[in-house]
N, C-alpha and C positions, 0 to 999 in steps of 0.2 A: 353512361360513364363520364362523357365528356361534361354532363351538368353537373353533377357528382362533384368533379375535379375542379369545376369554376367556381360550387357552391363552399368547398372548403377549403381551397387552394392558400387564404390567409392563415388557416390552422396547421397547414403540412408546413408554410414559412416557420411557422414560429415554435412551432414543434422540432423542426432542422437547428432550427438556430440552437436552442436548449442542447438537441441529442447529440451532433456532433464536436462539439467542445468535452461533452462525456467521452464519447467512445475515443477521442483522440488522447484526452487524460487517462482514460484504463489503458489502453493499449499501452502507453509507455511504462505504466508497470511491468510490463511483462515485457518489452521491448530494454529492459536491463539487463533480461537472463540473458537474454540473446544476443545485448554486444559484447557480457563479460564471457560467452562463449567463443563469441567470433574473435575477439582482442586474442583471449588466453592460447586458441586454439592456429591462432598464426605466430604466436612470440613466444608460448611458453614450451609447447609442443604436444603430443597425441597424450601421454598421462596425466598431464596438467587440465586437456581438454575434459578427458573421462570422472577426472575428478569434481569438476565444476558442472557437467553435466548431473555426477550422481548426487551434488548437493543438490545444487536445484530442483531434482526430482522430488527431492523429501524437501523441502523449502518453501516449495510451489503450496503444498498443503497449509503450511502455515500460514504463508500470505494470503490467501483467498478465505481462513479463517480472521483473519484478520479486518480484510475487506466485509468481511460479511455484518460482523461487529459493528463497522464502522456505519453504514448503511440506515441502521434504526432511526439518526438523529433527521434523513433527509423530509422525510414524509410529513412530521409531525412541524419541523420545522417550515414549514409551505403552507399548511393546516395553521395555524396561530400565528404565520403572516397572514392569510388572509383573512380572518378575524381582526384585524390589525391590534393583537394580541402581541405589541413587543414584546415588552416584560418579559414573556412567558419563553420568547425566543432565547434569551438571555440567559434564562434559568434554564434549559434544557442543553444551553451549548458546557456549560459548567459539569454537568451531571454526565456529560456524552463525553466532554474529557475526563473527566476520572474515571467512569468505566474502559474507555478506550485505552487509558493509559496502565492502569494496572490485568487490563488482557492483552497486553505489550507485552506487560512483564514477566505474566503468565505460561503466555507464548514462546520467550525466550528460554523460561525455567523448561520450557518441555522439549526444548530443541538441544540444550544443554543436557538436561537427565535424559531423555530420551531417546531423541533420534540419533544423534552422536551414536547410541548404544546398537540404535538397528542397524549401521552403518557395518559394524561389525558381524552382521550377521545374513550379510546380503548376496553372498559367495561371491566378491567382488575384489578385484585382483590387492594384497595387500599396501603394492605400490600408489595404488588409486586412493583407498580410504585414507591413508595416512596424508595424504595433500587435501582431501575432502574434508576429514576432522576440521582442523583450523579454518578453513575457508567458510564452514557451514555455520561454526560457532561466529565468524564475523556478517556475516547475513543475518543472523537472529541478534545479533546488537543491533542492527538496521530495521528490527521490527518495530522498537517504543519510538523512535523519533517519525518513522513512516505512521503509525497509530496518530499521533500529534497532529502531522500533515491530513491524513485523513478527515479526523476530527473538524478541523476549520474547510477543508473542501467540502467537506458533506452539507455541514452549516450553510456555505455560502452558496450551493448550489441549490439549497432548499429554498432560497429566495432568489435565484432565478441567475445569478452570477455564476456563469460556467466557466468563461474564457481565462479569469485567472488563473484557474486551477491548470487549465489545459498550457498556460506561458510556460506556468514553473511549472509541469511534467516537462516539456519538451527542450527547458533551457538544463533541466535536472539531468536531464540521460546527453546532452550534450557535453555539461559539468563531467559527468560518469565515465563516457567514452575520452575525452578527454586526459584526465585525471589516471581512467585505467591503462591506456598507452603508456602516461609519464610513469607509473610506477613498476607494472610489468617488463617494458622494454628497459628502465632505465634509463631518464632523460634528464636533462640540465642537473647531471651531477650525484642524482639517487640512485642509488647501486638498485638493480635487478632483484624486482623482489616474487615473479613469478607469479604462481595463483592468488599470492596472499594479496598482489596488488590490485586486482578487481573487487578482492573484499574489504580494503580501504577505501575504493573509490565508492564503493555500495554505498557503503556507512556514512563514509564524508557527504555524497551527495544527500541523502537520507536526510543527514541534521540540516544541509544547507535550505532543502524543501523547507522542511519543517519548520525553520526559524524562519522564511520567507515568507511563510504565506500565514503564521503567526503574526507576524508586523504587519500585514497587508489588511489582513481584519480587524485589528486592534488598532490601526491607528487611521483606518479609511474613513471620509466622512459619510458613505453611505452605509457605514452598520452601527454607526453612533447613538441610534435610536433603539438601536436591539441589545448594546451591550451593559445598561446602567443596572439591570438586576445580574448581569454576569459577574459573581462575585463566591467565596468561597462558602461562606453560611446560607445560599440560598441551594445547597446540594442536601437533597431530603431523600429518603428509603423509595418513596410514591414512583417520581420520574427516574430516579434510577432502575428504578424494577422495571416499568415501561420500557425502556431503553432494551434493557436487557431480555425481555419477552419475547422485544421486535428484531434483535439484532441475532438474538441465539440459533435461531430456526434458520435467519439466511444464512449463517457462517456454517453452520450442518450442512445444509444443503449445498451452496459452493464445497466441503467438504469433500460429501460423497460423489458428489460430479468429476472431480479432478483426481479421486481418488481410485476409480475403477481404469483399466485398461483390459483394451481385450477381453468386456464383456466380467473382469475376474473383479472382486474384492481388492485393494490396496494390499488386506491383511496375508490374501493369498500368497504376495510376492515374499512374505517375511516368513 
């Protein structure tokens, strides 16, 4: 074992280095629910918390469909950097944002007609769903600008750039916590706005991501080689189907993962 460990001990470095700028950038996804529960659930009070609890629960499903989506551009993009295959990077990152961004939108149409709708049908106190409604619909505004963010995270980590991603998650949920204090508690002047205030902070920090790590890729000299075929006429049927082949099957499967409790179907609870 101990040869083992000496023989590879280069590959586990550099394999760490890559994976924990990952897990530290996922986790603060999901490290969002969890302050706008702790914020709401100290300022707003116990139906404020259950309502942001039951968005979340249905919300969580979208977001990991989301995630899943997003996912396709990483592989391929690492594949045709190491063919030192720019071009190709360039035209893949164009065609991974249009698909991502209208399964934003997608996303949102189905959190709007949809889930909204199961809300009511969850035998859940009337007082809860109605602070839920609104809360849930400003979380699925927060899906097309997180799609965006994803988009250019995926890209940049397919070529080997983790740590970016992982600043703006962690300066994002700082943004978040932040932002969801002043609006909830009501600070320098904004009147108390309750649950609705962590679902402005969602959003706001969402676009802030988004637009950040947009400019970080677009105007860094290390992707200036990858971006000259990034442009709007090089999005063709071919790599968007790809895209969507490789991205469908993960966002199913985060689906169903996050969908079961207790052994039961999602659909069971409805």
């Amino acid at each position: 074992m101990k040869q083992l460990y000496t023989r590879y001990k280069p590959h586990y470095r550099d394999n760490l280095k890559l994976a924990i700028p990952v897990i530290i950038s996922q986790a603060g996804h999901m490290a969002v629910q969890m302050s706008d529960g702790m914020i709401v659930g100290h300022w707003a009070g116990t139906i404020a918390l259950a309502a942001v609890s039951l968005a979340n629960a249905v919300f969580i499903i979208i977001l990991v469909m989301g995630l899943g989506m997003s996912y396709a551009i990483t592989p391929l993009i690492a594949q045709e950097n190491a063919r030192e295959n720019f071009g190709e990077c360039g035209r893949l990152l164009v065609n991974s944002l249009l698909i991502n961004v209208i399964s934003g939108v997608l996303l949102l149409l189905l959190v709007f007609f949809g889930s909204r709708y199961i809300l009511d049908h969850l035998d859940q106190s009337p007082a809860v769903v109605a602070q839920a409604k609104p809360f849930l619909l400003l979380l699925s505004g927060s899906i097309v600008p997180l799609m965006v963010f994803l988009t250019f995270k995926q890209f940049a980590e397919g070529l080997g750039f983790t740590k970016q991603a992982m600043k703006i998650s962690i300066w994002g949920n700082v943004l978040n916590i932040c932002l969801g204090i002043t609006f909830v508690k009501g600070l320098f002047g904004i009147a108390p706005m309750g649950i609705l205030g962590v679902g402005y902070s969602t959003f706001i920090d969402r676009c802030v991501m988004a637009t950040v790590m947009c400019i970080y890729i677009l105007r860094s000299h290390r992707f200036r080689k990858y971006l000259y075929e990034f442009a709007l006429k090089n999005i063709d049927r071919a790599r968007s189907w790809t895209l969507l082949r490789m991205g469908a099957p993960v966002a199913m499967q985060y689906t169903f993962e996050v969908s079961y409790k207790d052994d039961q179907p999602a659909s069971a609870l409805f």
